[in-house]
C-alpha positions, 0 to 999 in steps of 0.5 A: 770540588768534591771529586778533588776532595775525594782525590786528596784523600787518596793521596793522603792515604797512600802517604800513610802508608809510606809515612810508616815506612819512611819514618822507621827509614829515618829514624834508623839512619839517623842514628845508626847511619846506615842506609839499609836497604833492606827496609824494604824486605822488612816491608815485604816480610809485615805484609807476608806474616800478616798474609800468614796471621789471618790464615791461622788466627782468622781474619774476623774481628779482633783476631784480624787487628791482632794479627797485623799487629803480631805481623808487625812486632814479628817484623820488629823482632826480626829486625833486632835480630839482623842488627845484632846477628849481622849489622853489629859486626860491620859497624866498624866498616866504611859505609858504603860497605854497610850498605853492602850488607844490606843489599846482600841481606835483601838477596837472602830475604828474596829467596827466603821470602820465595822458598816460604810463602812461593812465587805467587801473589796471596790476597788476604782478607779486607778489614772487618767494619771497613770493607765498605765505603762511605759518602764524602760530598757525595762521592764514595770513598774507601773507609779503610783509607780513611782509617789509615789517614786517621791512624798514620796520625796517631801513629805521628803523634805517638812517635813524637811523645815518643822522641820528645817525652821519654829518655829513650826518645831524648837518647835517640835524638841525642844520637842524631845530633852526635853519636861520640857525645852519647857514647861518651856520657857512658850510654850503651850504643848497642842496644840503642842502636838495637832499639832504633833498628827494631823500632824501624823494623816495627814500622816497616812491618806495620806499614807492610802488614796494613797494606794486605786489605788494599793489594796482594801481596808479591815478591817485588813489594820490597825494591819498589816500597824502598825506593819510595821510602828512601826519596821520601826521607831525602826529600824531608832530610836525613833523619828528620820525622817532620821531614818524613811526615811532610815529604809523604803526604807532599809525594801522595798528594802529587801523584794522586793528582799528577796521574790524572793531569799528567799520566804520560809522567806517572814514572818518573814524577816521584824523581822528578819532585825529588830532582827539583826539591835537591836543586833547590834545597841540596840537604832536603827540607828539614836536613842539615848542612851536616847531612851533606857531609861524608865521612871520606873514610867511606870511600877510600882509606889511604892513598892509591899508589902506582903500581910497583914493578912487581906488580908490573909484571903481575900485570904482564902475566895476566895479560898474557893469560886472557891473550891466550884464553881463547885457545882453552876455553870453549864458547861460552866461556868467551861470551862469559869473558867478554861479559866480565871485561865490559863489566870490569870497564863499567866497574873501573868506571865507578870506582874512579868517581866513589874511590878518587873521586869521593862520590857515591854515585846510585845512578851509574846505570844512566850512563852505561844505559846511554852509551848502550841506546845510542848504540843500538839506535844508530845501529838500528836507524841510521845502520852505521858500522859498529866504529862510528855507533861505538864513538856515539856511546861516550859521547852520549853518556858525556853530554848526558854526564855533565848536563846532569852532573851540573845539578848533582855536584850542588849536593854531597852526599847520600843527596847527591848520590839518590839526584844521579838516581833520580835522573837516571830513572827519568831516562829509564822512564823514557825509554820504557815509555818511547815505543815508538823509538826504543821498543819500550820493554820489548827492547831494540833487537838485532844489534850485532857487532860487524862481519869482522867481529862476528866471530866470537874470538874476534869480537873478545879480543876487539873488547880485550883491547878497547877496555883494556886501554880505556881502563889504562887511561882511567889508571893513568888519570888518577895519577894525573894532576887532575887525578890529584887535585880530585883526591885533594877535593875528595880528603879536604875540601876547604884546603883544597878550595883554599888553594884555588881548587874549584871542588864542584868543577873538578867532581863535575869533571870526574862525573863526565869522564867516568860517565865517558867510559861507562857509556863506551862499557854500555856500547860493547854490552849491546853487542856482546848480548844483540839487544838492549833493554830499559833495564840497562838504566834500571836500580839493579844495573847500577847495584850490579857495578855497586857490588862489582866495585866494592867486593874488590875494593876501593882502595885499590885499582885492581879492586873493581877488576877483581870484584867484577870477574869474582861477582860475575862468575858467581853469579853466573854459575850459583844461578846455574847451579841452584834455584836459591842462587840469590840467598847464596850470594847474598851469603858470599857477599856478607861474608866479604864485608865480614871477614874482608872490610876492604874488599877482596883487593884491599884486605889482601894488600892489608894482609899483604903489607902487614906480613912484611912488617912481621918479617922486617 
């Protein structure tokens, strides 16, 4: 009995933690909207600049309490600073290109975070007064772990006289329920929105800071805390404190104890509560059905077109370019090639499901990682030749796609989009766990294409052809009664409905056709690199195609094809070129959703349309 007590109080003081966290999260997307990914950095920089605090204050007595809570407020400060300097400028942007800010904020803060405090892991120093443990039914028990159950409390109870006592607090739920009706009734938005987002900072960065006693501090802080905080706010529902609150200690509590009863599953049980609370209540515990909806503005603003007949040609003349790009470029520029055109595939596969198929989708990496192992498993186990290992790859990611899709689409929204992140990173689980089947982290070597495309033009021409009729296909679908019908969905459901249109079929559908040739994008990718990785199925693979499609732009089709050749090349030479290759495309990357909101392919046709205007 005591031992269980002990263990609850474990979980607790874990959830604390991420209720700190989580509930600053919450509270900024619920009147902002913006999912900011970059919560986590902000975690991460709480716990450097307390790290930074003590060094220069001390970390005795009271000057150890003062630093962590100038940690804090320098992370509050920091947070304003992003949300007028850079968020205040994509406002007006679709959303989902907001996030792309916020990723490309988190780049920056890596290399920043790197170039400053360096690579390795700092330990700061333990609390004064509670470096110790005391006896709790007899067992021993961290009395800093305490601390933090007892103030996550307080900090709950003054977050919600915060909200519930002062005219701030009426402002932000206020906005919560309906920005328009609170910029109507004359409030300045900006600095509420500055306010929320400083706020949400401040806690991210307490949340950080309080953390220095019980771990080093380390550069991978950032992406690991705001995958935690974001199941957390989506298992409580979008915006909802109760929810945050509820959803930590829910969390805390089941992973505190599931790795002692199931420690095989300590991966993926957070996703797996979060998959099961989804399936169940599609909006989280304490959302709304409003939370669900999207505003489809975010993912396409005017309808795709066929190509006109200038364009055509446009079309035939590149064609005819990458023809003859293996007669002008040396070796590495064919593999770089071949990487690009698997990519550009893996992109278009995206943006059929974001663009016409009005679905933000976090865990596309699940398909492309399907269609790579099975791949590599029949190469490796069952030695077949690369056609036949090459058709197992959609139809593994297609089964894959519609068992899983069949839960998502009772979703919308950022709901549906964190359950395709929640399976995928199960699959992740299991191939980072599967030794004995798919090498775990060692990965699955030797995976070559056959003799006949050995030779690196053979084999650049062999992924030419195959994703260039796959991506055909996928243009020809969007303008397929299906392709309509899924548009249809997308810009009206109810209408569309009202019709005889069966939304969640037509999503599931769309759901297995783009995992199809995403799959068939992660079979080629195996054999262009020889080996295959769990992190094929990780967050970054996902966000790599995120960013490909964005920057080039949804409301086009050639958009995801640019954006894959631009991301790619800069990735790949920044990286060569200098060490803070992460902070120089994070800067790239924010300029493009500053200066072109619709993607490189969407702000040209823009420009491009409104020029004929001018000269009409």
């Amino acid at each position: 009995m005591s031992f269980l007590f002990i263990q609850l109080l474990t979980g607790l003081s874990s959830a604390a933690v991420l209720f700190l966290v989580a509930s600053g999260l919450s509270l900024i997307f619920g009147v902002t909207r913006i999912l900011n990914f970059a919560h986590g950095s902000l975690y991460m920089l709480g716990a450097y600049l307390a790290y930074t605090m003590t060094q220069w204050l001390g970390g005795e007595g009271l000057n150890f309490w003062l630093s962590l809570f100038l940690a804090a407020v320098s992370t509050g400060v920091i947070g304003a600073a992003i949300e007028m300097l850079i968020l205040r400028r994509v406002y007006h942007v679709p959303e989902l290109f907001q996030l792309l800010a916020t990723f490309a904020i988190v780049l920056i803060a890596q290399d920043v975070t790197l170039h400053t405090w360096g690579p390795e892991d700092l330990m700061g120093p333990q609390a004064p007064g509670l470096s110790g443990s005391i006896s709790l039914l007899g067992k021993p028990f961290p009395s800093y772990d305490l601390f933090l159950i007892g103030f996550a409390l307080v900090v709950l109870a003054g977050l919600y006289a915060l909200l519930n006592k002062t005219h701030f607090g009426v402002l932000v739920r206020a906005a919560t329920e309906d920005r328009e009706m609170v910029a109507n009734l004359g409030t300045n938005q900006k600095w509420l929105f500055t306010g929320v987002f400083a706020l949400g900072s401040f806690l991210a960065g307490l949340g950080g800071a309080l953390q220095l006693p019980r771990e080093s501090v380390s550069l991978t802080m950032d992406i690991s805390m705001i995958i935690d905080a974001f199941v957390v706010v989506v298992i409580g529902g979008m915006g909802s404190l109760r929810g945050a609150a509820l959803a930590s200690i829910i969390v805390g509590v089941v992973q505190a104890f599931g790795i002692l009863i199931f420690p095989q599953i300590t991966l993926v049980l957070l996703f797996l509560i979060m998959a099961i609370v989804l399936v169940f209540k599609p909006y989280g515990l304490f959302g709304s059905v409003e939370d669900m909806t999207v505003d489809k503005t975010q993912l396409s603003t005017g309808a795709l077109k066929p190509p006109s007949r200038h364009m055509n040609y446009v079309w035939l003349v590149m064609g005819a370019a990458l023809l003859a790009l293996p007669l002008v470029v040396n070796s590495y520029g064919l593999v770089l090639a071949s990487e690009m055109i698997i990519l550009a595939l893996f992109a278009a596969s995206l943006h059929f499901i974001m663009g016409p198929g009005g679905i933000g989708v976090f865990g596309h990496a699940l398909y492309f990682g399907l269609g790579a192992y099975a791949v590599a498993l029949m190469t490796k186990y069952l030695a077949v030749s690369m056609p036949v290992a090459l058709l197992a790859a959609p139809i593994a990611a297609v089964l894959g796609a519609l068992v899983f899709g069949w839960f998502c689409v009772r979703s919308q929204g950022i709901y549906l989009a964190m359950l395709t992140f929640a399976f995928a990173q199960m699959v992740w689980a299991v191939a980072f766990q599967w030794y004995g089947v798919t090498g775990g982290d060692n990965g699955l070597l030797g995976i070559w294409p056959s003799q006949w495309a050995s030779n690196k033009a053979a084999f650049y021409y062999f992924v030419l052809a195959l994703s260039g009729a796959s991506i055909f296909i996928l243009r020809h679908m969007i303008f397929s009664p299906y392709g309509y019908s899924l548009r249809a969905v997308r810009d009206q459901a109810k209408r569309a409905e009202a019709i005889g249109l069966n939304a969640r079929v037509l999503q599931w559908m769309g759901l297995g056709l783009a995992g199809a040739f995403a799959g068939l994008a992660g079979g080629l990718f195996v054999y262009s690199k020889g080996s295959v990785f769990p992190t094929t199925l990780d967050i970054n693979t996902t966000l790599d195609a995120f960013v490909m499609t964005l920057i080039g732009g949804l409301n086009s089709l050639s958009g995801p094809l640019v954006g894959s050749v631009v991301y790619t090349w800069l990735k790949s030479e920044i990286s060569r070129q200098t060490e803070l290759w992460r902070l120089v495309l994070g800067v790239i990357i924010l300029s493009i959703v500053i200066f072109f909101p619709q993607g490189i392919v969407g702000s040209f046709n823009q420009w491009l349309t409104k020029r004929k205007g001018e000269i009409a």
